[in-house]
N, C-alpha and C positions, 0 to 999 in steps of 0.2 A: 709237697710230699707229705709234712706233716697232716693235711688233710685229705689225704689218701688214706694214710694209714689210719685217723677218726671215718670217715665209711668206709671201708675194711671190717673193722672193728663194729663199725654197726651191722652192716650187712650181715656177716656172719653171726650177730646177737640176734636179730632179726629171725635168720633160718634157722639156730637153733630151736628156736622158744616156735616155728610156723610147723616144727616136725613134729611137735606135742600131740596132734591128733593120731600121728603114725607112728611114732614111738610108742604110746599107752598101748597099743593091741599086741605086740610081743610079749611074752609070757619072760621071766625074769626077776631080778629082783627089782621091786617096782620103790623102795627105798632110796637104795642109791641111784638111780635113771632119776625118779622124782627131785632130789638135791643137784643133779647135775644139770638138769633141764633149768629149775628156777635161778641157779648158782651160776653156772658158766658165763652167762650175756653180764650181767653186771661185772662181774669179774675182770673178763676181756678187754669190756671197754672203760673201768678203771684203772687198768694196768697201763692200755693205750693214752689215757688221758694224763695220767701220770708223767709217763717214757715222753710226752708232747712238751708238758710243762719243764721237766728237766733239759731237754734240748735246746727250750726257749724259741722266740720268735726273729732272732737271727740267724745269720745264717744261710747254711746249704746243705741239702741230704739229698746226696747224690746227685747231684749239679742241678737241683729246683731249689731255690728259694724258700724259704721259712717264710712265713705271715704273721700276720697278727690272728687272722678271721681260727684257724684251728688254735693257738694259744688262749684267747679269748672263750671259744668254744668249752673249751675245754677246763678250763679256768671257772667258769661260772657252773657247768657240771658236777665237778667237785667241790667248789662252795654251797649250794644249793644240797647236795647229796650231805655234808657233816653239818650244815646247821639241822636241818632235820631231823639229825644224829643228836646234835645238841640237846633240840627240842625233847626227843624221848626218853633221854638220860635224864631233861630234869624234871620231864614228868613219868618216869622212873623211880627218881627219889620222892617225888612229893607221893606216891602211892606206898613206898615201904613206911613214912612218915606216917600216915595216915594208918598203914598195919601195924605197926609199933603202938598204936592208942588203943586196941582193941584188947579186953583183959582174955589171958592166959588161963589155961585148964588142961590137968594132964587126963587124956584121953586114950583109956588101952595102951596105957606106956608112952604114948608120946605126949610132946609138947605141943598143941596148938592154939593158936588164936579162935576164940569167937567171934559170928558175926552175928548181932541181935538179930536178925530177920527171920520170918516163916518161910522163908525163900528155899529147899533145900540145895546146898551149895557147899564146895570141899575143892581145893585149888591150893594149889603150890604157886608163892606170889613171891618176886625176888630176882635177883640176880644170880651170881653163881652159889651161894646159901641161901636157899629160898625159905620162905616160912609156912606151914602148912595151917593153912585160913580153915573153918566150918563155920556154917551158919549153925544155928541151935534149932534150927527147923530141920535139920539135918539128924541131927541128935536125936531127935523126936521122933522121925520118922522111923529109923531101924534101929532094928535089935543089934546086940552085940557082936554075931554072927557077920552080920549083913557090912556094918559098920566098920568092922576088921577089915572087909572084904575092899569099900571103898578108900581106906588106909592107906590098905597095900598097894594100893593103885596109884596114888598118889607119893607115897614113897618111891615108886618107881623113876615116877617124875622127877625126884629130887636125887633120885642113882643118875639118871640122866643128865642131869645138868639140864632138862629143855627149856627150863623158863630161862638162862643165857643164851643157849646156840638158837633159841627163837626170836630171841631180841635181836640177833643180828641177820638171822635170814629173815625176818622183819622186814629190816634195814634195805636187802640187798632187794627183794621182791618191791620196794615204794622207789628204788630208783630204778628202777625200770619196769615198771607200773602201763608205762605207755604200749608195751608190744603185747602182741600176742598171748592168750591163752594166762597170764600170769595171775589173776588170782583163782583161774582153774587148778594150775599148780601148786599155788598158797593152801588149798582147802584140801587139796588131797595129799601134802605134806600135816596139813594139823590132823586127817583122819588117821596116817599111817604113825605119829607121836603117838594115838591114843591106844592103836594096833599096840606098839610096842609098849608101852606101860601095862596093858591086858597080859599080856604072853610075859612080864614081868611077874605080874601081881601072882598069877597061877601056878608058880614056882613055892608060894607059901599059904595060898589060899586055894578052893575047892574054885572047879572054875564053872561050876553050876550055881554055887554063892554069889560069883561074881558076874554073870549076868544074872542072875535075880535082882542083885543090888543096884546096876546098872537101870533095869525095868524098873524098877520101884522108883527109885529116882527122878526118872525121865517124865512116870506118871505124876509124879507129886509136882513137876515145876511145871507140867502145863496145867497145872488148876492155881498158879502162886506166877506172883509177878516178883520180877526180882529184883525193883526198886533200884537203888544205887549202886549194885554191886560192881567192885571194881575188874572189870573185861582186861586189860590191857595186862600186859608183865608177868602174863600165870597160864601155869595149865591146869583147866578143869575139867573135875569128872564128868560134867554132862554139860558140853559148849553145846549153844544150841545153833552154832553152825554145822553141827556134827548130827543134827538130829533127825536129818532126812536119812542118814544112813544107820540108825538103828541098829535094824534088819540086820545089816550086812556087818556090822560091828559084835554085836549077839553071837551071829555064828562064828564070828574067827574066835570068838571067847570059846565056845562048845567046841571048836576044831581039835584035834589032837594033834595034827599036825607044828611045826615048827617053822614059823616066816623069817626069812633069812633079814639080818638086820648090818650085817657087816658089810664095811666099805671094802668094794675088792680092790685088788692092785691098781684095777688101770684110773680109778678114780683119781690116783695120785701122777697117773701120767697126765691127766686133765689138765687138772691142779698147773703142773709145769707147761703144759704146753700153753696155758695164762701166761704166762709172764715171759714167752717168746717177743712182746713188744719193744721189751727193755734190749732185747737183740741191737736193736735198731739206735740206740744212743749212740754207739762208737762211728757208725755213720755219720754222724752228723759231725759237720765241722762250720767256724766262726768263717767268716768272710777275711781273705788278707787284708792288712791295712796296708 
């Protein structure tokens, strides 16, 4: 029964993540559909894999027999899934370690770190206090205007909290990596991060500034290689995963409109209908002796 309920639990991870091409054509808030689409399948079936391990491999649910083959399954899932976790925690640390070496300069009132390179480059790198990094090729490149303009974009980032809640949807998108459409998911959650840090920034900046800034940018780094710079545990102003979409990031800057960024209700009935697995613990009973 236990591994009923692990393919149950895949199945339906599965269909979620195969509706991704039929979902993205409704009009909506494409925010929260996008966190639910990448969120749910992992979810599900660590909850399911969980609710396995606590019931354990003897036994009876519902007069079938418990195994080994689903505890085992299941067991090495969630081993496999927190070493990983491990893994980017301490290479996590050894990257805030290596920003900590980098000398300090207050810039338009803020505190950031320098990056010696020609590279222009500006990222929020950290955990839930992140630190805001620039290269001095950065520096060089715009004016004070312009400069403000990528700032506040970047402070956005740090309103956000993204460089944490990305670390963990990270997380949940490499364990389940294997299905469907997942890192189509992955990239059009980091373009809609960048969407909302934009529609932040325009709150204190001119949002003509702010795609100028943006173009300026994008032009400087494809004439400039950007050597070492550290990708991982940040958000930056111009990922150049993001740079096939430009275009189309330019204009929501220019948009006057307002992109809905709030989780609605039923997001949270999701949420719980996850953890309908753990239902199934009281089911399960020990074998008489």
């Amino acid at each position: 029964m236990h591994l009923m309920m692990m393919l149950l639990a895949l199945g339906l991870a599965w269909l979620v993540r195969s509706l991704v091409p039929y979902l993205g054509k409704f009009t909506g808030d494409k925010w929260a559909r996008s966190l639910f689409l990448l969120g749910f399948s992992p979810i599900i079936m660590g909850m399911t894999a969980i609710s396995v391990i606590c019931m354990g491999y003897q036994g009876q649910m519902l007069g079938i027999d418990a195994g080994w083959l689903s505890y085992t399954l299941a067991t090495i899932w969630l081993v496999c899934g927190n070493l990983y976790l491990i893994k980017q925690i301490w290479l996590a640390y050894l990257s805030q370690k290596q920003i900590r070496q980098l000398p300090q300069r207050i810039v338009l009132g803020k505190i950031v770190r320098i990056l010696p390179t020609a590279f222009p480059y500006s990222a929020q790198i950290g955990f839930w206090r992140s630190q805001l990094v620039i290269s001095q090729g950065l520096l060089d490149s715009l004016d004070e205007q312009h400069l403000e303009a990528v700032l506040a974009h970047e402070q956005a980032h740090a309103h956000y909290r993204d460089t944490f809640w990305f670390f963990w949807l990270n997380w949940l998108k490499v364990l389940t990596s294997w299905l469907p459409h997942t890192e189509a998911l992955w990239q059009e959650l980091l373009f809609l991060r960048e969407i909302r840090a934009d529609e932040k920034a325009k709150e204190s900046v001119d949002s003509l500034v702010l795609a100028e800034s943006l173009l300026q940018v994008v032009q400087q780094a494809t004439n400039s290689s950007s050597g070492d710079i550290t990708k991982g545990f940040s958000a930056a102003f111009n990922s150049n995963l993001l740079a096939h979409r430009l275009e189309e990031r330019i204009n929501n800057i220019l948009d006057e409109s307002n992109p809905n960024f709030q989780l609605p209700w039923y997001v949270w009935v999701v949420v719980f209908c996850s953890l309908l697995p753990f239902l199934a613990i009281p089911l399960h009973y020990s074998n008489p002796i």
